[in-house]
C-alpha positions in Angstrom: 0.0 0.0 0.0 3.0 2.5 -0.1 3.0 5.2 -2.4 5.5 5.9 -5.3 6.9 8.9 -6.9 6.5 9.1 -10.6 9.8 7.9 -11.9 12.1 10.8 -13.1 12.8 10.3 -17.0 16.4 11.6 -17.3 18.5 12.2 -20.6 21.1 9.6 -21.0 24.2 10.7 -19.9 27.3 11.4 -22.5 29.1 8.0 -21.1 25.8 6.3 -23.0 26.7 7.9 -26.2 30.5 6.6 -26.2 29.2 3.2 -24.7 26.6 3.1 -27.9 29.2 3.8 -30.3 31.8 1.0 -29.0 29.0 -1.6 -29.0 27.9 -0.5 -32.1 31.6 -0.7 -34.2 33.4 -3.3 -31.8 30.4 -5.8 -31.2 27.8 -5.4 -33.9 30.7 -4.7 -36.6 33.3 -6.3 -35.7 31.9 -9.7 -33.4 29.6 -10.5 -36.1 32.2 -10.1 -38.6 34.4 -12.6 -36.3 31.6 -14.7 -36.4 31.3 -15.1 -40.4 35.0 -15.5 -40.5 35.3 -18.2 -37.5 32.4 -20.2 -39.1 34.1 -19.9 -42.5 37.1 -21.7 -41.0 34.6 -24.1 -39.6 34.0 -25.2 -43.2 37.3 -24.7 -44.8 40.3 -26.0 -42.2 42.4 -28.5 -43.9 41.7 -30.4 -40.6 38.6 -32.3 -39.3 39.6 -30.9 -35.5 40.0 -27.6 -36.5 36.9 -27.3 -38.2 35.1 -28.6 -35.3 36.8 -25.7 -32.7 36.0 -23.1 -35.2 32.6 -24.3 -35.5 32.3 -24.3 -31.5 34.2 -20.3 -31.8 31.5 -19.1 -34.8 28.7 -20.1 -32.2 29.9 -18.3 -29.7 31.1 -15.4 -31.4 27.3 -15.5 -33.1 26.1 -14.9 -29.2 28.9 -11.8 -28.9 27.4 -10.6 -32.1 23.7 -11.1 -31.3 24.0 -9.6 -28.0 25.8 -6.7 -29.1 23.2 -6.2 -31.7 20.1 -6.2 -28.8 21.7 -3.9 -26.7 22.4 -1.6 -30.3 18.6 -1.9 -30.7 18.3 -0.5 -26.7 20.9 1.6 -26.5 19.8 3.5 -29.8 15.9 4.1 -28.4 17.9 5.9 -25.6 19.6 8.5 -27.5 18.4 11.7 -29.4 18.2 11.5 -32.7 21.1 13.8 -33.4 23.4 11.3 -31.0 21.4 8.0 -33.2 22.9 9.8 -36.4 26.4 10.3 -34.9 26.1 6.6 -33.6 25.4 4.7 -37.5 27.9 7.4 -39.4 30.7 5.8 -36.6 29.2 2.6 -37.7 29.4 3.2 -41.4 33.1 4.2 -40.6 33.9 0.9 -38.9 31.9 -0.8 -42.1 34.5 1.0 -44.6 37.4 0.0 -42.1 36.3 -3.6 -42.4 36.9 -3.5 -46.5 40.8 -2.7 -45.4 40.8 -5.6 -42.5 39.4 -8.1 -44.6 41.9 -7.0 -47.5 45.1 -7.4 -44.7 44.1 -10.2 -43.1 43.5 -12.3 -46.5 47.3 -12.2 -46.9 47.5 -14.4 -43.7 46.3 -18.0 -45.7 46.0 -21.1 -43.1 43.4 -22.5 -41.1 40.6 -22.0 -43.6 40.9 -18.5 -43.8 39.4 -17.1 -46.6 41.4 -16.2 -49.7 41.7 -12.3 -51.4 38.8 -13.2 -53.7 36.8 -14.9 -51.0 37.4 -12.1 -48.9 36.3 -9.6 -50.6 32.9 -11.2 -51.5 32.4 -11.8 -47.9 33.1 -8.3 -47.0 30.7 -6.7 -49.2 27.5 -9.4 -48.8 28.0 -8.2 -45.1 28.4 -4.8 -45.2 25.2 -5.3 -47.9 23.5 -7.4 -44.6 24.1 -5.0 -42.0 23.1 -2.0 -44.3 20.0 -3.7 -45.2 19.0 -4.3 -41.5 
């Protein structure tokens, strides 16, 4: 029977904006992308063990993406919408970084990682995924 004050509805403090910006380029860039490459290793190690780790890695790096992802989702309904803008063109930056990553790490060829070509296809049908979404 006790009586409540109406909750206060705050602005998000700055640290939100910096914290929504790392999850956004670190986990829903580059954790996903980890993901796509761990579970293309999964399918392409020249050895049966291997491919069974990397298929244990891509799962969990699928949860590290997915999670960074949902909290993307809350985090953005929390800012303003100038903050939201300044959020997806640090994104966007991370998405163009990720054309030069996958280029550089393409020159290191074992364990199933994928090859220039393969690379580069798999760069752009994700950057063409997470633009889409």
């Amino acid at each position: 029977g006790a009586e409540l004050e109406e909750p206060i509805q705050e602005s998000p403090p700055e640290a939100l904006l910096q914290i929504a910006i790392h999850n956004a380029t670190e986990g829903c860039i580059f954790e996903t992308w980890a993901a796509l490459i761990a579970a293309h290793q999964a399918l392409h190690s020249p050895h049966p063990e291997l491919r069974k780790i990397y298929g244990r890695v891509a799962q969990d790096e699928v949860r590290h993406g997915q999670l960074a992802w949902d909290i993307h989702s809350w985090m953005m309904s929390q800012l303003s919408e100038e903050e939201q803008e300044l959020v997806l063109v640090k994104q966007a930056s991370a998405l163009h970084r990720l054309r030069d990553i996958a280029a550089m790490e393409s020159n290191v060829r074992f364990l199933g990682r994928p090859t220039k070509d393969e690379a580069e296809i798999l760069v752009e049908a994700f950057i063409s995924g997470v633009q889409a979404a």
